[in-house]
N, C-alpha and C positions, 0 to 999 in steps of 0.2 A: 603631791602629784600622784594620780593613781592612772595606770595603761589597762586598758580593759581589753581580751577577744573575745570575742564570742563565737558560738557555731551552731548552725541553723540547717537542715537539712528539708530542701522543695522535695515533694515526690508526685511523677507523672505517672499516671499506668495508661497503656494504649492497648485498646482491646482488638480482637480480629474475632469473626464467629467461622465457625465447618465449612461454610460455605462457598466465604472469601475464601481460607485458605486450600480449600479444594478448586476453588478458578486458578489459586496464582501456583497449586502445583503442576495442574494441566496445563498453563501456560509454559514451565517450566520443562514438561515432559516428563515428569517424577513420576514415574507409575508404580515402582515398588511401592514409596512415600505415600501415595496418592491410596494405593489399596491400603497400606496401615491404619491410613485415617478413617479405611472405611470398615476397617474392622474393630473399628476402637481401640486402635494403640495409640503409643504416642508420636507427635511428632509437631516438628519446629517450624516454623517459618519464618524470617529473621527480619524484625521493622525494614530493614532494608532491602530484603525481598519485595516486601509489599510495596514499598516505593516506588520500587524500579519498573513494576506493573501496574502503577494507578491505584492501589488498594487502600483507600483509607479505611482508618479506625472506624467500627461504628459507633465507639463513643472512646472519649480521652479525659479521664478524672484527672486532677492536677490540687494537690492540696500545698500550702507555703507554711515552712517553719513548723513541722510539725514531728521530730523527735530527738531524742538526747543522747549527745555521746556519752558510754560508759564509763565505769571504773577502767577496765582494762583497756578502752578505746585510748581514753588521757595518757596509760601507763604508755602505750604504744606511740602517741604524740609526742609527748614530753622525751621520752624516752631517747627517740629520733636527735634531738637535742642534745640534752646530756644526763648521761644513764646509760640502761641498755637496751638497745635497737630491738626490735620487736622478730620473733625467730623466723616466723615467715612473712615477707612483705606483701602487700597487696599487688597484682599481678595479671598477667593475661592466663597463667596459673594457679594463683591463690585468690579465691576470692567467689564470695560468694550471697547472692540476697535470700534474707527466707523471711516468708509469710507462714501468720498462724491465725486460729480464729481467738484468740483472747483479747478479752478488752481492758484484764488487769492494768492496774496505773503503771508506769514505769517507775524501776528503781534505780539507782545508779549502782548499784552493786549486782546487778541481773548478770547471767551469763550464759543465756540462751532463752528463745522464744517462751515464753510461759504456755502457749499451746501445743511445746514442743514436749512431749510424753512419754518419749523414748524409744516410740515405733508405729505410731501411727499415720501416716500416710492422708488420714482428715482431721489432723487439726494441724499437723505444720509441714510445711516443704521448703527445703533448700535449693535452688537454682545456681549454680555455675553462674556467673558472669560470661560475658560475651565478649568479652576482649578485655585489655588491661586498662584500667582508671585512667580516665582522663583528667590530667593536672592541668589551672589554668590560674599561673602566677603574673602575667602581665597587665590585667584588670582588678581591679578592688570593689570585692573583697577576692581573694583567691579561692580559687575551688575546685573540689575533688569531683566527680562522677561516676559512679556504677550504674551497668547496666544488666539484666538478667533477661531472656523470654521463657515463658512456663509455657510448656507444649500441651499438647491438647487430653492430655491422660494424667495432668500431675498437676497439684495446687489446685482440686478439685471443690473446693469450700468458702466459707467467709473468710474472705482477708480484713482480719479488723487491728491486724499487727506486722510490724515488718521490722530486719534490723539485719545488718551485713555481718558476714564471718571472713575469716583466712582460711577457708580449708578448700582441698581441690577435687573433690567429686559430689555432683546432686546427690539429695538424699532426703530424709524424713526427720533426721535429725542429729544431735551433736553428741549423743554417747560414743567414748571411746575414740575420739578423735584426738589426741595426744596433745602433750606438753606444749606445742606450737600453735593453737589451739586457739580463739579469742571472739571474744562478739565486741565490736565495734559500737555499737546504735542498738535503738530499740526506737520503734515509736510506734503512737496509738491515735490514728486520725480518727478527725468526730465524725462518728457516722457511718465508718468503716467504707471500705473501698470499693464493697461489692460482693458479689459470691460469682467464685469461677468456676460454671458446669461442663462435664466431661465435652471435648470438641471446640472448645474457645483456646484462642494461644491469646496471652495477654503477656505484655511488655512493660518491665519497671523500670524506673531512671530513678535515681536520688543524685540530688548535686546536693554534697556539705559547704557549705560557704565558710570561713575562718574572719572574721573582724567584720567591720560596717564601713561600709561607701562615705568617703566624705568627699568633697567639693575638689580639692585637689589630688585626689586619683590616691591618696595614702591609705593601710590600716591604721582606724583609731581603735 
């Protein structure tokens, strides 16, 4: 008898250009916002801004099954189970997506972006999540979600890599962020995702799926 899970992570990016997001701050009335964007700082606009105002994406990349949970991702799985629970849990506080421009193979033993360099600001960024993981145990397979948006002055290069952390503030990268610490994922879509230039806010989702769908609603 052998039980098998597996885990497979979809990632969507939905893009916005200056434009949009200068219509939906003026709709908004954001005029601080609104001059930042015009001076070249950063700033947000939340997919669900753009909703609420008519604003779609002008483009939505969407790749399936395309990277791998870690060594320390599993330790943090399993762990959950029996062992020990992982020190900070993913969270509407902990938790975090980052892209980098590397197209390195992935290893299971990574523990941070490989275009993540130690301070460089163009080859990797770290994004805050945007609320806390959405769990979704009453459908098969069950599954996890994170969501990040990168404002329009950060995540400024090739996304050719992506992989979640637990840590709780954006950043450049993963020095010195302590014993609580972890990378999740890592993956490497063909063809990479894009290059994101200064004035775009672009939006990432990863849903992890855990097992495979069968006929009668179980994980096999």
């Amino acid at each position: 008898m052998i039980e098998a899970i597996t885990a497979r992570t979809d990632l969507t990016i939905r893009k916005w250009n200056q434009d949009q997001a200068a219509w939906a701050l003026g709709r908004m009335a954001d005029s601080r916002a609104l001059e930042t964007l015009r001076r070249g700082g950063n700033v947000t606009v939340s997919p669900e801004t753009f909703a609420l105002y008519g604003v779609a994406p002008y483009e939505t990349w969407r790749m399936e099954n395309v990277n791998n949970v870690l060594q320390a991702g599993w330790v943090a799985l399993l762990g959950g189970v029996a062992g020990t629970t992982m020190t900070n849990k993913f969270s509407a506080v902990y938790g975090r997506i980052g892209v980098g421009t590397s197209t390195t193979a992935v290893a299971y033993s990574q523990t941070a972006l490989v275009g993540d360099t130690g301070g460089s600001s163009t080859t990797s960024y770290y994004q805050l999540i945007s609320g806390a993981p959405v769990i979704v145990t009453a459908t098969s397979p069950p599954t996890l979600t994170f969501t990040a948006t990168f404002g329009t002055a950060v995540g400024n290069f090739a996304w050719n890599e992506f992989g979640t952390d637990n840590y709780t503030a954006s950043g450049v990268t993963t020095t010195g962020l302590g014993a609580g610490y972890l990378l999740f994922n890592r993956g490497i879509p063909g063809g990479g995702m894009g290059t994101k230039a200064s004035g775009l806010i672009w939006s990432a989702s990863e849903t992890v799926s855990f097992g495979t769908p069968t006929g009668s609603g179980t994980v096999s």
